[in-house]
C-alpha positions, -999 to +999 in steps of 0.1 A: +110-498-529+111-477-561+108-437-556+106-416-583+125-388-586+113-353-570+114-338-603+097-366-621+064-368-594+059-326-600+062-326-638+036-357-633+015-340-609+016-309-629+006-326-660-022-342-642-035-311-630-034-294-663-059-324-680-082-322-647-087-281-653-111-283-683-128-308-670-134-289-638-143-258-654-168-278-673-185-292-642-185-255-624-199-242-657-228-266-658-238-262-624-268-235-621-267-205-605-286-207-573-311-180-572-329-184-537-357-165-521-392-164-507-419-143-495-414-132-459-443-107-457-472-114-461-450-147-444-453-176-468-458-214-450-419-225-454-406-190-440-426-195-410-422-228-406-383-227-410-359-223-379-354-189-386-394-182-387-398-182-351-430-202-356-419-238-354-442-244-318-475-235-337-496-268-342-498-264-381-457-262-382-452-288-360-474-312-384-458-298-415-425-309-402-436-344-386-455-351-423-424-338-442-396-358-421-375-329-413-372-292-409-379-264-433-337-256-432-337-247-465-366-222-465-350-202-497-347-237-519-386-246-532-379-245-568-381-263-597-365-264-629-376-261-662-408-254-658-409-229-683-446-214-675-465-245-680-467-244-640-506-264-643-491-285-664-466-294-643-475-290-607-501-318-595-534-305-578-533-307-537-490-295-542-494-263-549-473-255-518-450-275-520-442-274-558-448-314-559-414-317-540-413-344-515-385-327-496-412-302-490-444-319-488-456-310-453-464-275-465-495-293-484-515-297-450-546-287-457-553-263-423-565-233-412-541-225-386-516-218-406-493-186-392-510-160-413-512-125-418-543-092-419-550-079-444-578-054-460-597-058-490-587-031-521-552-021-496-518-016-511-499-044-500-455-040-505-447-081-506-414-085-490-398-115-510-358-119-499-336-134-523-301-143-516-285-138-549-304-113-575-316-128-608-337-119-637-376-130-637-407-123-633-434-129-603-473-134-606-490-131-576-522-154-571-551-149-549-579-179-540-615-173-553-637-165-529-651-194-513-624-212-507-619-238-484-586-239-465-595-275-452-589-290-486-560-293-504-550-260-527-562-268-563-550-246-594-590-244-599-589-224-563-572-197-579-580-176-610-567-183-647-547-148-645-525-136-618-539-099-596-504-089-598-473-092-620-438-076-623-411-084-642-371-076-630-380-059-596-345-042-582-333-065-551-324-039-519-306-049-488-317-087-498-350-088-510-376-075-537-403-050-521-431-052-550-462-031-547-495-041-554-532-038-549-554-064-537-587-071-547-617-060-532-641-088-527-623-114-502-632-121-469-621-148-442-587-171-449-568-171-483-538-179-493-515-156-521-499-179-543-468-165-555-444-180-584-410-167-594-404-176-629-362-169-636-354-159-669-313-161-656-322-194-645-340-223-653-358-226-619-397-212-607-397-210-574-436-218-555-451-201-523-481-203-505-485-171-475-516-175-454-536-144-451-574-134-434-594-104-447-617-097-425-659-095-426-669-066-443-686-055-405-653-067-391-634-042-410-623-008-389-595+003-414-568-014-405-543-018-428-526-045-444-495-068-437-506-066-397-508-101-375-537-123-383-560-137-351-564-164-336-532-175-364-502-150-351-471-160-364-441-148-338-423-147-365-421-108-388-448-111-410-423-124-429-533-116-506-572-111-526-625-126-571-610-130-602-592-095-617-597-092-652-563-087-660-530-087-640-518-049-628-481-042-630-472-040-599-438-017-589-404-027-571-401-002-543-371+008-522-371+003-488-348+014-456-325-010-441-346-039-431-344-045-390-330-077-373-359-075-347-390-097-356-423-078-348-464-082-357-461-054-375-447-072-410-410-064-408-388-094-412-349-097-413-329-104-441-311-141-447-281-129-428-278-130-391-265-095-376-244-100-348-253-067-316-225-049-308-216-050-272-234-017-252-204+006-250-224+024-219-226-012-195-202-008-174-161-005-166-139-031-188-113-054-173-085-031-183-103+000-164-107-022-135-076-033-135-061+002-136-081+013-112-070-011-089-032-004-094-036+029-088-052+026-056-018-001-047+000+026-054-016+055-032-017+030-002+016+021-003+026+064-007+008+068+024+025+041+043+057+052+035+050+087+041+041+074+077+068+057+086+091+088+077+071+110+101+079+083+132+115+085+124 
């Protein structure tokens, strides 16, 4: 059988290579930049529906995922592209939730057990939206009219013409915007905030729905927002309100270091796993033990030998 020379097969191989490059850089060039995030507190539908929501066992998940075929894995991923603000135009009535992606349809359900979150009328609510990779854009935050119905599908005619809430280019801290804004004063009962993402670095607009309940104007003692909703709770970190004449600029705010630990109280945990450190205070490790043990070989056998000396 023919070989061809060593020499011959790397110049070949070389020169293959070489032609390939462009062409590679080409494909890596045209691929977008994936800008991935959504809203964790006030906890949005795919969040706490995700495996990494911690509320998979509620009822509503549990339908979301049996309607949509398979888990919420890629919580972070409900975008679409090119949009380019004509969101009515291009999302269908009754898919608000899921952006009229079939990958994410169960998030449609019309329910009203969805995991949800407390909130008060007129409160300063800090949205907690984490975001793998930081990107240009700007978000609009939605609230239903009063009078909506949770047990019918979400319709753009649910929710005003202009957004409460907008900012543009928030700063991304320890993996997610913090933006600060004011609900309205006049809901009561189950809403849902309605949050778009439109990139300006990208061509994608990224869609969320996050469940919250105002209560009755009796109801209400004070208590603030982003706190568990009943009979809704969501185990997971809470992880929002009559038409406002015109969308208030709402700030980017730093936050400290987000915590691991889920809790009602709204704090939720970045992306990123954190693995615990081992308690240095739990006890002796194998290589004390072992020492330990040795040494007390070693003060046996002294004493035996000490003993036998004597008798001699």
């Amino acid at each position: 059988m023919f070989r061809m020379p060593w020499t011959t097969a790397r110049r070949t191989s070389a020169a293959a290579a070489t032609a390939l490059t462009p062409l590679l850089l080409t494909l890596f060039a045209a691929a977008p930049a994936q800008a991935h995030g959504a809203p964790t507190d006030p906890v949005s539908r795919v969040f706490a529906c995700s495996p990494d929501g911690d509320s998979s066992g509620t009822a509503a998940c549990r339908a979301a995922v049996a309607a949509n075929g398979s888990p919420f894995t890629a919580w972070d991923n409900l975008r679409v592209a090119n949009v380019n603000g004509r969101d009515r135009q291009t999302i269908p009535d009754g898919k608000l939730c899921s952006g009229g992606l079939p990958a994410y349809k169960g998030l449609d359900l019309a329910r009203s057990d969805w995991p949800s979150t407390r909130l008060s009328p007129g409160a300063t609510l800090t949205m907690k939206y984490v975001s793998t990779i930081p990107h240009t854009g700007t978000f609009r935050m939605y609230l239903t009219e009063p009078g909506y119905d949770p047990s019918k599908p979400l319709k753009w005619s649910d929710l005003p013409e202009r957004p409460f809430a907008e900012v543009k280019d928030p700063a991304l801290t320890d993996g997610a915007y913090r933006i600060r804004m004011t609900l309205p004063k006049d809901r009561t009962g189950r809403q849902v905030l309605y949050t778009i993402w439109q990139n300006s670095s990208t061509a994608d607009t990224y869609y969320s729905c996050s469940d919250v309940v105002f209560p009755a104007a009796a109801e209400d003692s004070g208590a603030g927002a982003g706190t568990a909703a009943s009979p809704t709770p969501s185990k997971t970190a809470k992880k929002e309100p009559a038409r406002s004449p015109a969308p208030t600029t709402a700030a980017a705010v730093a936050s400290p270091k987000p915590s691991v630990a889920r809790s009602a109280a709204g704090a939720v945990p970045d992306s990123t796993p954190v693995a615990a450190d081992a308690d240095p205070g739990s006890g002796p490790s194998a290589p004390m033990l072992a020492g330990g043990a040795a040494g007390v070989l070693v003060l046996t056998g002294g004493a035996a030998l000490a003993l036998r000396l004597r008798r001699r």
